[in-house]
SESELO-654594 format. One record per residue (C-alpha): residue number from 1; x, y, z. Coordinates in steps of 0.5 Angstrom, whole numbers, plus 2048, in hexadecimal, padded with zeros to 3 digits. Layout:
BEGIN
@seq NUM	c1 X	c2 Y	c3 Z
...
END
This chain:
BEGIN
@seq 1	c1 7F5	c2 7C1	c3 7FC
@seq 2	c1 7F0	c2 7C5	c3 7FA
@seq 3	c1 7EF	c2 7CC	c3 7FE
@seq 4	c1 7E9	c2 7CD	c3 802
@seq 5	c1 7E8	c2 7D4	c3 806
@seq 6	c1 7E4	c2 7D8	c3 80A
@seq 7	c1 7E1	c2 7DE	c3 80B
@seq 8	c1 7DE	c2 7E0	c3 812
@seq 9	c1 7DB	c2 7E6	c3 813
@seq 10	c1 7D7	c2 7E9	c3 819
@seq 11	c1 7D0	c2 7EB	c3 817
@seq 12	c1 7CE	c2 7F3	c3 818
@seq 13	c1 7D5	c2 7F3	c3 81C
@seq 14	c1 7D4	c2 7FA	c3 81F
@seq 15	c1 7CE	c2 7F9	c3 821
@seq 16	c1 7CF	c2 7F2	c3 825
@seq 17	c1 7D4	c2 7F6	c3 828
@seq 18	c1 7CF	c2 7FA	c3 82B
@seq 19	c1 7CA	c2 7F4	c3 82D
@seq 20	c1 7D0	c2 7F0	c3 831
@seq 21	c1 7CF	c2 7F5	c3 837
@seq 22	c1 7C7	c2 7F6	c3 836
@seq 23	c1 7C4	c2 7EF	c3 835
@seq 24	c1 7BE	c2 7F3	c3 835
@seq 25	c1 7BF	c2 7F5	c3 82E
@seq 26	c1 7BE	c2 7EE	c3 82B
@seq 27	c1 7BA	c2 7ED	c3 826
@seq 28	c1 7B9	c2 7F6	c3 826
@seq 29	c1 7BB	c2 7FB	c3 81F
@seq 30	c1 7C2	c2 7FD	c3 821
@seq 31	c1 7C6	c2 802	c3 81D
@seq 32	c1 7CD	c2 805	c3 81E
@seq 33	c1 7CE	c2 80C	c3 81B
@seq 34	c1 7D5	c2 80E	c3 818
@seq 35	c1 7DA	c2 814	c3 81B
@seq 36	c1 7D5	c2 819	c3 81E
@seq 37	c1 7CF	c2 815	c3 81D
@seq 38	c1 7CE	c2 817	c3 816
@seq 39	c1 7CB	c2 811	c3 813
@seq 40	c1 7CA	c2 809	c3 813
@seq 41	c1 7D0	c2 805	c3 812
@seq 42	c1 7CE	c2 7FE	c3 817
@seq 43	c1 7C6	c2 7FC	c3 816
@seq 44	c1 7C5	c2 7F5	c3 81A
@seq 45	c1 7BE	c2 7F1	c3 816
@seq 46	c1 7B9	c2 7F5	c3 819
@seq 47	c1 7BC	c2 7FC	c3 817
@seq 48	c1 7BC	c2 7F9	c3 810
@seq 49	c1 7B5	c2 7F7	c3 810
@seq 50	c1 7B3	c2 7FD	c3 813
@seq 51	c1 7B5	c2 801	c3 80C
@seq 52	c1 7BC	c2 804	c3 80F
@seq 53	c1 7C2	c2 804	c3 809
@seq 54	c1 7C9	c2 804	c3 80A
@seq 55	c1 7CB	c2 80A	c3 809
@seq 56	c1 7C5	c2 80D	c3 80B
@seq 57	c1 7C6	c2 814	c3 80F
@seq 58	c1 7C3	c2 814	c3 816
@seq 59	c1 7BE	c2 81A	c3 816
@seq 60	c1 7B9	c2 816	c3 811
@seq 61	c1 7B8	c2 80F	c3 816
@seq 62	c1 7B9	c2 812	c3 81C
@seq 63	c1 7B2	c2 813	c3 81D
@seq 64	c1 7B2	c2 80B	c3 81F
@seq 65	c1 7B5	c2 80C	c3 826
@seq 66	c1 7AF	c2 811	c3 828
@seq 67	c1 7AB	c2 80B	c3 825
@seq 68	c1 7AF	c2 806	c3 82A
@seq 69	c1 7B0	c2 802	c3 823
@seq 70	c1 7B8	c2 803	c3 823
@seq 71	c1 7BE	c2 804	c3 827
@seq 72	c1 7C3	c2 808	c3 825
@seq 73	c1 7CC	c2 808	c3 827
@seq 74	c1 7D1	c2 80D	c3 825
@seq 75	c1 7D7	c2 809	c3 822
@seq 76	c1 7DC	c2 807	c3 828
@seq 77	c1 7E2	c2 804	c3 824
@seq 78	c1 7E5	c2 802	c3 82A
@seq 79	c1 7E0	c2 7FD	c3 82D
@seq 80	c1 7E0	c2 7FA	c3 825
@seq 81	c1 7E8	c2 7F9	c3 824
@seq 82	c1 7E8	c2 7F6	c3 82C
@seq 83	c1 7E2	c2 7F1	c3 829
@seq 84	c1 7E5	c2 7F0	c3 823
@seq 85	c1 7EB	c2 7EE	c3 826
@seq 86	c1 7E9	c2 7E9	c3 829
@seq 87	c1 7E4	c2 7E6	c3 824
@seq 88	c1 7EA	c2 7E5	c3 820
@seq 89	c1 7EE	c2 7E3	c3 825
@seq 90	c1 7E9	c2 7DD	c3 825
@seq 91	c1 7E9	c2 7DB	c3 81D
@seq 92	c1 7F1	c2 7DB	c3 81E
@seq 93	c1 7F0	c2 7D6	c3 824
@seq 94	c1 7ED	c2 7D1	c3 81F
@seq 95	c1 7EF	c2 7D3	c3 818
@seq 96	c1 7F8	c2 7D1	c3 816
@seq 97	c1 7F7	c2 7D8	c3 813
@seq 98	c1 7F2	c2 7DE	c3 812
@seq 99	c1 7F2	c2 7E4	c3 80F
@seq 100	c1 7EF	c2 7E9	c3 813
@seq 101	c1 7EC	c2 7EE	c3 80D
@seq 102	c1 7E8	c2 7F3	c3 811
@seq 103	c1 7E6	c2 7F5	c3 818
@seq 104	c1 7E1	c2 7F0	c3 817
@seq 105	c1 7E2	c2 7EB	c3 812
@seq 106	c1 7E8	c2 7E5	c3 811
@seq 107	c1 7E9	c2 7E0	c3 80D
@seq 108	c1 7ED	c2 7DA	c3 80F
@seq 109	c1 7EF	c2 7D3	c3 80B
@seq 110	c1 7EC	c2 7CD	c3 80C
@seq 111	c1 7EE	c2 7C9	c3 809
@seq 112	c1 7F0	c2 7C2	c3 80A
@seq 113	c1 7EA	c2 7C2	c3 80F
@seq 114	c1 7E6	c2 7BC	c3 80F
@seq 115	c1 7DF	c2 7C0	c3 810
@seq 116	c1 7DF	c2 7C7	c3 80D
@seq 117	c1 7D8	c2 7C8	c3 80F
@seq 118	c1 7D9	c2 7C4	c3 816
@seq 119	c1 7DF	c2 7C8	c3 817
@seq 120	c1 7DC	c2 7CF	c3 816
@seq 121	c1 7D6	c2 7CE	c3 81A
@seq 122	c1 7DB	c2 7CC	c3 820
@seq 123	c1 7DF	c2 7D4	c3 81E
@seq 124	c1 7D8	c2 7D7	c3 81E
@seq 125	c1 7D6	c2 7D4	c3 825
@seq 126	c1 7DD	c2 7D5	c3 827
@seq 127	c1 7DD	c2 7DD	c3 825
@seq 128	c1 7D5	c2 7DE	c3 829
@seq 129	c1 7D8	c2 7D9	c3 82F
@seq 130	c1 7DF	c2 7DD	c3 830
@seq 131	c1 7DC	c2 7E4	c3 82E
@seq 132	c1 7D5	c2 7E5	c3 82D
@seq 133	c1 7D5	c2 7E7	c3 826
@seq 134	c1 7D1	c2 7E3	c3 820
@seq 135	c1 7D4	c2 7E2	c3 81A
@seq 136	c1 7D3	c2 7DE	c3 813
@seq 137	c1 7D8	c2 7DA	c3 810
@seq 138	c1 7D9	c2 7D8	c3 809
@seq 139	c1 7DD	c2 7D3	c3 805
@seq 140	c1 7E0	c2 7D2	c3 7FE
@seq 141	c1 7E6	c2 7D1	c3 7FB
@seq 142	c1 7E8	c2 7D7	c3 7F9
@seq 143	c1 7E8	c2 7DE	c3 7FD
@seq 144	c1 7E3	c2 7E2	c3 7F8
@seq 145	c1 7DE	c2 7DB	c3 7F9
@seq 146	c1 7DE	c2 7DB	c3 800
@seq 147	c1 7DC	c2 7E2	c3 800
@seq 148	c1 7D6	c2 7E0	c3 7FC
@seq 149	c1 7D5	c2 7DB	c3 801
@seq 150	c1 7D5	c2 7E0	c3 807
@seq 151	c1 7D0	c2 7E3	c3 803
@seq 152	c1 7CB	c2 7DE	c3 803
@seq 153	c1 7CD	c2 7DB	c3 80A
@seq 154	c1 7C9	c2 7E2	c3 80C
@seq 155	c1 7C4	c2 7E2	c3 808
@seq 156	c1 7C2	c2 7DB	c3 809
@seq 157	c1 7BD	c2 7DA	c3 80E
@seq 158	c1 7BE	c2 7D3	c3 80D
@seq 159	c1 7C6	c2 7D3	c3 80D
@seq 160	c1 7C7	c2 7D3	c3 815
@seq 161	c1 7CD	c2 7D9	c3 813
@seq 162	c1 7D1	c2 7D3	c3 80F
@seq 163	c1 7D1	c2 7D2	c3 807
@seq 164	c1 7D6	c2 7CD	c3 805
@seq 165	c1 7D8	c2 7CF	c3 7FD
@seq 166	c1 7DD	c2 7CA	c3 7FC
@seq 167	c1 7D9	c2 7C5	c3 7F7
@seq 168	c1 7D7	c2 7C8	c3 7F0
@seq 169	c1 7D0	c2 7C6	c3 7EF
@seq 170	c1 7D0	c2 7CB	c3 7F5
@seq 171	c1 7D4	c2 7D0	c3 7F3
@seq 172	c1 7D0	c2 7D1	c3 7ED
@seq 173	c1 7C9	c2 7D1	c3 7F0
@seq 174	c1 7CC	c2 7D7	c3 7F5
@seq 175	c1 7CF	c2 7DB	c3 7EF
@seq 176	c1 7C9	c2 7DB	c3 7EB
@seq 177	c1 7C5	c2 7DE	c3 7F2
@seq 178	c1 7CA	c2 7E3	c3 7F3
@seq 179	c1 7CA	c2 7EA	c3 7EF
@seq 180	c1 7CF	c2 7EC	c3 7EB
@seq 181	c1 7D1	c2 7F3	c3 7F0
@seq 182	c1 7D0	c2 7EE	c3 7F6
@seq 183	c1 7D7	c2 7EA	c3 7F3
@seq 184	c1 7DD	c2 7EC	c3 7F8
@seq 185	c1 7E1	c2 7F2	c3 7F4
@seq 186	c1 7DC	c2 7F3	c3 7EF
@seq 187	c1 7DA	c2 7FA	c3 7F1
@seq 188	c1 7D4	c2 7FE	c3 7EE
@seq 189	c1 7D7	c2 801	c3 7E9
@seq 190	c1 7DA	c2 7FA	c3 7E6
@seq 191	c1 7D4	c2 7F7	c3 7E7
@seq 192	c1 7D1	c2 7FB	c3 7E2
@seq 193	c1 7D6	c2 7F9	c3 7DD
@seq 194	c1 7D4	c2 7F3	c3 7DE
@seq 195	c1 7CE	c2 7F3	c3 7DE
@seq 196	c1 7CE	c2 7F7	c3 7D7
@seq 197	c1 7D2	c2 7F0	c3 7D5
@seq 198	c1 7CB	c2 7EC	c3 7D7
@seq 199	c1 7CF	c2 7E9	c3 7DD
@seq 200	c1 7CA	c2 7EA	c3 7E1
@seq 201	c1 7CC	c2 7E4	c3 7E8
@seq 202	c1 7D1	c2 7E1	c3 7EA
@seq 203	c1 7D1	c2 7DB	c3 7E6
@seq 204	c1 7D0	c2 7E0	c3 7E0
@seq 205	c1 7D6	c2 7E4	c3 7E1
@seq 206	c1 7DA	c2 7DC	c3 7E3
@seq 207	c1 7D8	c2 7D9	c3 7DE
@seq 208	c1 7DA	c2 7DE	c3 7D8
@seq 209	c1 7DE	c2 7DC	c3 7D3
@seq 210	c1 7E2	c2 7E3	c3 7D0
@seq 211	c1 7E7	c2 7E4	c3 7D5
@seq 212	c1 7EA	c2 7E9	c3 7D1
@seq 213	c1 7E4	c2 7EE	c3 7D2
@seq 214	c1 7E3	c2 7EC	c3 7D9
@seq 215	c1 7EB	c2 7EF	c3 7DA
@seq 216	c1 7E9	c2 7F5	c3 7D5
@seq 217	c1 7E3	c2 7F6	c3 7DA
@seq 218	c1 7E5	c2 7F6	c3 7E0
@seq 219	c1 7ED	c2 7F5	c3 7E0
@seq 220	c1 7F1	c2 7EF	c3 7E3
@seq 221	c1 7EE	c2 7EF	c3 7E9
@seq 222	c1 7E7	c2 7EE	c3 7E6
@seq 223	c1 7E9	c2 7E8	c3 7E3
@seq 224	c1 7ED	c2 7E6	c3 7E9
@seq 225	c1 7E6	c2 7E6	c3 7EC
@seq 226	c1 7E3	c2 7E2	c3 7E7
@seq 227	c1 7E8	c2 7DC	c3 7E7
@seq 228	c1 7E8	c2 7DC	c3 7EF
@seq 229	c1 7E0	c2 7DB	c3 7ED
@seq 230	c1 7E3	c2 7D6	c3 7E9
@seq 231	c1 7E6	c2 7D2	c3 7EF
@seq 232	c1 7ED	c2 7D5	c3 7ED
@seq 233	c1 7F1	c2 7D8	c3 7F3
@seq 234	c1 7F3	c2 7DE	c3 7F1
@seq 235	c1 7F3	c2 7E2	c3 7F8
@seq 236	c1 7F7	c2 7DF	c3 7FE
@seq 237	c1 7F7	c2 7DF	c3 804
@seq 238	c1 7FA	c2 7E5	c3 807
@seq 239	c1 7FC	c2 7E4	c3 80F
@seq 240	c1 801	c2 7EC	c3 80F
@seq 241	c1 7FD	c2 7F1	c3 810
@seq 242	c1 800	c2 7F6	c3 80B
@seq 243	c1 804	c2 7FC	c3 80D
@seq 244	c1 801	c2 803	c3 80C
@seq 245	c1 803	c2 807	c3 808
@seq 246	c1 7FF	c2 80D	c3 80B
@seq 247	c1 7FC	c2 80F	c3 810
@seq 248	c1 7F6	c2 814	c3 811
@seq 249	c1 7F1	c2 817	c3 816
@seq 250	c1 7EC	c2 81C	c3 816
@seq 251	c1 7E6	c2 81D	c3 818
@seq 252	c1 7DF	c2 822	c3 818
@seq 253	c1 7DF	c2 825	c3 81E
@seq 254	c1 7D8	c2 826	c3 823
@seq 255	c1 7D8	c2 82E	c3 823
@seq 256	c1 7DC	c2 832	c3 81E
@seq 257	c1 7E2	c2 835	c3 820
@seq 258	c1 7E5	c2 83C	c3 820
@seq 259	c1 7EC	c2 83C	c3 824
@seq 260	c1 7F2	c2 83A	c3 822
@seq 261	c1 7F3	c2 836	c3 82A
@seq 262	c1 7EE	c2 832	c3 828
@seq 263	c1 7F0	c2 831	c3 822
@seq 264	c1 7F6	c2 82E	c3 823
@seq 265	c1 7F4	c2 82A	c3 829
@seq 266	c1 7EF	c2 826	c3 824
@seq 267	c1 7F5	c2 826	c3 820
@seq 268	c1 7FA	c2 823	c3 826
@seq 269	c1 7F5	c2 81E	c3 827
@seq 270	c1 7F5	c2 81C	c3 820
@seq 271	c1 7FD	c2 81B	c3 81F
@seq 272	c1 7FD	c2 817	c3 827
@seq 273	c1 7F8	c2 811	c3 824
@seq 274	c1 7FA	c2 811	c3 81E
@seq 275	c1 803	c2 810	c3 820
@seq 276	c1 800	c2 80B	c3 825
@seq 277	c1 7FE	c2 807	c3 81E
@seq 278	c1 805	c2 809	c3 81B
@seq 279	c1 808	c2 807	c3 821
@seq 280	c1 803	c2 801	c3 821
@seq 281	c1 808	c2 7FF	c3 81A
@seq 282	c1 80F	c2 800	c3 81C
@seq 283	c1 80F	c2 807	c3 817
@seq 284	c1 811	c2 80E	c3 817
@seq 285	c1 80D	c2 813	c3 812
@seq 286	c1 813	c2 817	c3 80F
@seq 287	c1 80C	c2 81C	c3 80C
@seq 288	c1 805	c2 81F	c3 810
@seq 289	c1 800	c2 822	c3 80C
@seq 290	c1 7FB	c2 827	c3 810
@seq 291	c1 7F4	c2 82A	c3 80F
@seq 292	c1 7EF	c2 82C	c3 811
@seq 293	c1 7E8	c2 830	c3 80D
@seq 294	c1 7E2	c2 833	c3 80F
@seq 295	c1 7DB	c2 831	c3 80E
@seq 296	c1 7D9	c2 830	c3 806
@seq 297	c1 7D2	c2 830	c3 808
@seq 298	c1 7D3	c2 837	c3 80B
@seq 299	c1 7D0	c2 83D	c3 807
@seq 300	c1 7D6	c2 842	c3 80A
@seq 301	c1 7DE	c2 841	c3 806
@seq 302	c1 7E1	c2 83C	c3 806
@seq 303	c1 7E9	c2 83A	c3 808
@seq 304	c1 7ED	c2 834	c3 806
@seq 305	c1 7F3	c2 833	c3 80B
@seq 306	c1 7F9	c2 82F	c3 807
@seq 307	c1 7FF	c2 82E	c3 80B
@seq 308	c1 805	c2 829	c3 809
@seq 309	c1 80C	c2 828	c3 80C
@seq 310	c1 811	c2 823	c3 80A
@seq 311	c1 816	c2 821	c3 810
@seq 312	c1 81D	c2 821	c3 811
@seq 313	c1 81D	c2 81B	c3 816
@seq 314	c1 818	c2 815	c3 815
@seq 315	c1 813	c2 816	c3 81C
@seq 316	c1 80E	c2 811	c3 81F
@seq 317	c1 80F	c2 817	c3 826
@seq 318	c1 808	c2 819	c3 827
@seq 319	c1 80B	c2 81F	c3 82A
@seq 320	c1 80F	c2 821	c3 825
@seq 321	c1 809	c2 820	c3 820
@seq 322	c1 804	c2 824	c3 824
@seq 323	c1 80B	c2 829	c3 824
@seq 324	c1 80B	c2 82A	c3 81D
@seq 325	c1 804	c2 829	c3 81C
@seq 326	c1 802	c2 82F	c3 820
@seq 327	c1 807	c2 834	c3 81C
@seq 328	c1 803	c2 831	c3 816
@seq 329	c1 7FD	c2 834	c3 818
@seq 330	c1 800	c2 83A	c3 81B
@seq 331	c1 803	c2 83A	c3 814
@seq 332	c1 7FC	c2 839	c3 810
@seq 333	c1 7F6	c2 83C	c3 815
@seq 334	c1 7F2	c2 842	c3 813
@seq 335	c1 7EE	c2 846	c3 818
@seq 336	c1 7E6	c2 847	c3 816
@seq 337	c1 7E4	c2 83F	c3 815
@seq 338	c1 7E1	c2 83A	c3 818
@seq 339	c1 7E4	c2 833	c3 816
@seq 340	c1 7DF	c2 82E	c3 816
@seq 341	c1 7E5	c2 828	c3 815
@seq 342	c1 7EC	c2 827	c3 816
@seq 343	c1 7F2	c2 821	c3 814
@seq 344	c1 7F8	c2 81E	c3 814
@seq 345	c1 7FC	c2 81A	c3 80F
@seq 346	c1 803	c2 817	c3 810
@seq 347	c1 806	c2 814	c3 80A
@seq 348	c1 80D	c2 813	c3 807
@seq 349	c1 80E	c2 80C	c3 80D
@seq 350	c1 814	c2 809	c3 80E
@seq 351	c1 816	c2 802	c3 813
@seq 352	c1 819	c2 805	c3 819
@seq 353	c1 81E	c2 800	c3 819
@seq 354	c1 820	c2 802	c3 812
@seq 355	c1 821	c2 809	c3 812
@seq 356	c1 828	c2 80D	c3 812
@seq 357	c1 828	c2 813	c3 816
@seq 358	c1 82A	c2 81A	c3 814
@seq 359	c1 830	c2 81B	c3 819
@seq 360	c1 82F	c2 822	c3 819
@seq 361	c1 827	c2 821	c3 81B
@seq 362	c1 825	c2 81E	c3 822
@seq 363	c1 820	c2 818	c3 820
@seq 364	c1 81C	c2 815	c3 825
@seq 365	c1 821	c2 811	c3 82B
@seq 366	c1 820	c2 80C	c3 82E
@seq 367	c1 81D	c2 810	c3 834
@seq 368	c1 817	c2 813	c3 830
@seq 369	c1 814	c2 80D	c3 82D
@seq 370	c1 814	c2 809	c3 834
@seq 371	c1 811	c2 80E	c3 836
@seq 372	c1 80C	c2 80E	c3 831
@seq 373	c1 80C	c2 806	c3 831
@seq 374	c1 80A	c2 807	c3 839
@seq 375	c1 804	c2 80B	c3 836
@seq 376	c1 802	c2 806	c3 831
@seq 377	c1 802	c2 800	c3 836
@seq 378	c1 7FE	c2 805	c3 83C
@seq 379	c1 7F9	c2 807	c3 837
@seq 380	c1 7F8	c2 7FF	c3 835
@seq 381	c1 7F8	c2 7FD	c3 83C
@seq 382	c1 7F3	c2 802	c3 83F
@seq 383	c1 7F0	c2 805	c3 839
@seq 384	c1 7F1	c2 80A	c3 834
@seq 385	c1 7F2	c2 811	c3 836
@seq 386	c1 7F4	c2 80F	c3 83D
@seq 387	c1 7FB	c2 813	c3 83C
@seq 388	c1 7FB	c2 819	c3 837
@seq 389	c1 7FF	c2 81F	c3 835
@seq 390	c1 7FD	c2 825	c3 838
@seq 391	c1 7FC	c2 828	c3 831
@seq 392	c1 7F7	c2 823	c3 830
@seq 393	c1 7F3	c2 826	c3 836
@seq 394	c1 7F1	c2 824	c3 83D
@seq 395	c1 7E9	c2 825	c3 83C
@seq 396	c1 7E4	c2 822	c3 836
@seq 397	c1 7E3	c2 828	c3 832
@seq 398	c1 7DE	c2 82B	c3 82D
@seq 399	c1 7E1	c2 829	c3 828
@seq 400	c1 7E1	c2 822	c3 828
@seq 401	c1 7DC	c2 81E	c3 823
@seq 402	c1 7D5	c2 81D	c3 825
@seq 403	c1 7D3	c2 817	c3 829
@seq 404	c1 7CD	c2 818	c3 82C
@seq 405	c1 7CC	c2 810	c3 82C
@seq 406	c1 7D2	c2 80D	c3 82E
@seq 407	c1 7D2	c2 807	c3 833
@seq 408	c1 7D7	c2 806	c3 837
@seq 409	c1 7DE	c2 802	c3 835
@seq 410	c1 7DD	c2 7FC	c3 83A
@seq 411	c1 7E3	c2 7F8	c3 838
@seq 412	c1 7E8	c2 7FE	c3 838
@seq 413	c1 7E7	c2 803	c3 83D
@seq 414	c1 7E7	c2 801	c3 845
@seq 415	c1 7E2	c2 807	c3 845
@seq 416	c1 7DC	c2 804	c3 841
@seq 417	c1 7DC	c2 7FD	c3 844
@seq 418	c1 7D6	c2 7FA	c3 843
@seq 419	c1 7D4	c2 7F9	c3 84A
@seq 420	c1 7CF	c2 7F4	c3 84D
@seq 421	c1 7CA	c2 7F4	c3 853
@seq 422	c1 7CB	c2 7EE	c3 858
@seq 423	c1 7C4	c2 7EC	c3 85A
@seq 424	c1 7C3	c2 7EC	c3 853
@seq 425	c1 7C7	c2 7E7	c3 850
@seq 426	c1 7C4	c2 7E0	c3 851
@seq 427	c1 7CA	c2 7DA	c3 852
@seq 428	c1 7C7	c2 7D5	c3 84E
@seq 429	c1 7CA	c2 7CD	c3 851
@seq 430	c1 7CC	c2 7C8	c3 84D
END
């Protein structure tokens, strides 16, 4: 039976986001600005329209807001992966099996579906209906045509965000109105490449006849790519989500920071979300890597505090974490700078039901990670950052990033209900 898959991914996703909770905002130029609201990385149409890059830095287009032409947030990553949870949710409902592929992107088999495009529609209705959030859809035979697909379904006014590619007259027309750095696993610099080759489409790069120079060009997974154009199914679906092999946090902080207290505390802070995701995964990291530097932008001397500790006894403890960290830091600070970011890694993982224990060393018991379990499940249940460490402290401190545009965490925090005023709801009957 010949394969048919699908792509759904959400439009502007951060942005629509923001819009479910602010109806007002349908049809304004929306941005979402990243980690201490550097620059763009979420523009809704309008944004687009109005000349605003992806990447683009904050100070050269907020003039628009005092102009009432734009709407800026800060990113709130609590309230997307809530949303996206629930997006992906939906997509399972109806596809036998989905890959979820990012925060806000999966694909999912159709095939054996009567009608691809019916079917896609119902998804796309079903998503907006159960969530709110609009999405386009694609289909093809193989993943690398679906996203082309998707592609085109955003980029059509015509389409109604669904473009079926499953026939090759079809499929040949999309190739040849899809530049060649616009193919999914083409980058800039391989687009290039290609380009020099006289590959300037889609359909170009397809239909090119010396498979040899393809994989010279670009290696095995170039010429993966042009078979999946090809309609050779090359990339399958893939529904577990791989264990990390690394985990890192760090931030750029609000104010610079000249203590050592408030050093670690940001440091803590780093190591709890980030053994939250180790526990996420069953794995307890055997290495932790601590850093921190100062401005690089700063005409004043410069430091780079480098710290690594392999531990005897695997661990996904906060506490303990936080223990070593902090000895870590005592270990690598200097007095007389201002640090500008910080971060933490853990490495080296192991599966914690797989691990031998030194028997001269305490690992964690039994008591230790229900402890930490009933954290977990706490801060799941009534929002992140309900239940804390003390070394992570008790008040929101300067050091913490810049969100001076940040919404509330409608969908986690019983504290940023949206709240609804009675006399102004109108009960429509039936």
């Amino acid at each position: 039976m010949k394969k048919s898959i699908a792509l759904i991914d959400c439009n502007s996703f951060y942005c629509s986001c923001e819009r479910l909770f602010r109806p007002e905002l349908n049809n304004k130029a929306i941005v979402v600005l990243s980690n201490n609201d550097g620059c763009a990385i979420s523009r809704t149409a309008e944004a687009k329209r109005l000349g605003i890059k992806m990447g683009e830095p904050f100070f050269k287009f907020k003039n628009l807001i005092n102009q009432n032409k734009l709407f800026v947030f800060s990113s709130n990553f609590a309230l997307y992966t809530d949303i996206s949870k629930r997006v992906m949710l939906t997509i399972a409902s109806h596809s036998p099996e989905i890959e979820v592929y990012s925060v806000d992107e999966a694909f999912a088999d159709f095939t054996g579906i009567q009608n691809l495009s019916e079917h896609a529609h119902f998804i796309k209705n079903k998503i907006m209906q159960d969530t709110g959030i609009p999405v386009g859809v694609g289909i093809g035979p193989t993943k690398v045509l679906a996203k082309v697909a998707n592609h085109l379904a955003k980029k059509s006014l015509i389409a109604n965000g669904v473009v079926n590619l499953t026939e090759q007259k079809f499929i040949d027309i999309a190739l040849k109105r899809i530049p060649i750095e616009d193919v999914w696993g083409i980058g800039r610099a391989s687009s290039q490449k290609l380009i020099n080759l006289g590959i300037k489409n889609g359909y170009d790069f397809c239909y090119y006849k010396n498979e040899e120079v393809i994989l010279k060009t670009l290696s095995k997974t170039g010429l993966q790519i042009k078979h999946e154009l090809m309609g050779i199914n090359c990339f399958g679906l893939n529904e577990k989500i791989e264990t990390k092999k690394e985990i890192m946090c760090s931030r750029t902080f609000g104010v610079s920071l000249s203590t050592k207290d408030q050093l670690k505390e940001s440091i803590a802070n780093y190591i709890c979300d980030a053994a939250e995701k180790l526990r996420k995964q069953n794995s307890l990291c055997s290495e932790l890597n601590v850093f921190a530097r100062t401005n690089p932008f700063n005409e004043k001397s410069q430091y780079f505090m480098f710290e690594r500790l392999k531990l005897i006894n695997p661990t996904c403890d906060s506490r303990k974490l936080i223990s070593e960290a902090s000895r870590l830091v005592e270990k690598g600070y200097k007095e007389g700078f201002e640090y500008k970011k910080a971060g933490i890694k853990l490495s080296s993982f192991n599966e914690s039901t797989e691990l031998q224990l030194d028997m001269f060393q305490e690992g964690d018991s039994f008591k230790s990670l229900k402890l930490m379990e009933t954290m977990d499940k706490i801060n799941y249940i009534e929002g992140k950052g309900s239940i804390q460490l003390g070394a992570c402290g008790l008040i929101d401190h300067a050091w913490r990033m810049n969100r001076n545009h940040k919404s509330p965490r409608y969908t986690t925090s019983w504290n940023d209900l949206k709240l609804f005023n009675a006399n102004e709801i109108t009960l429509k009957k039936n």
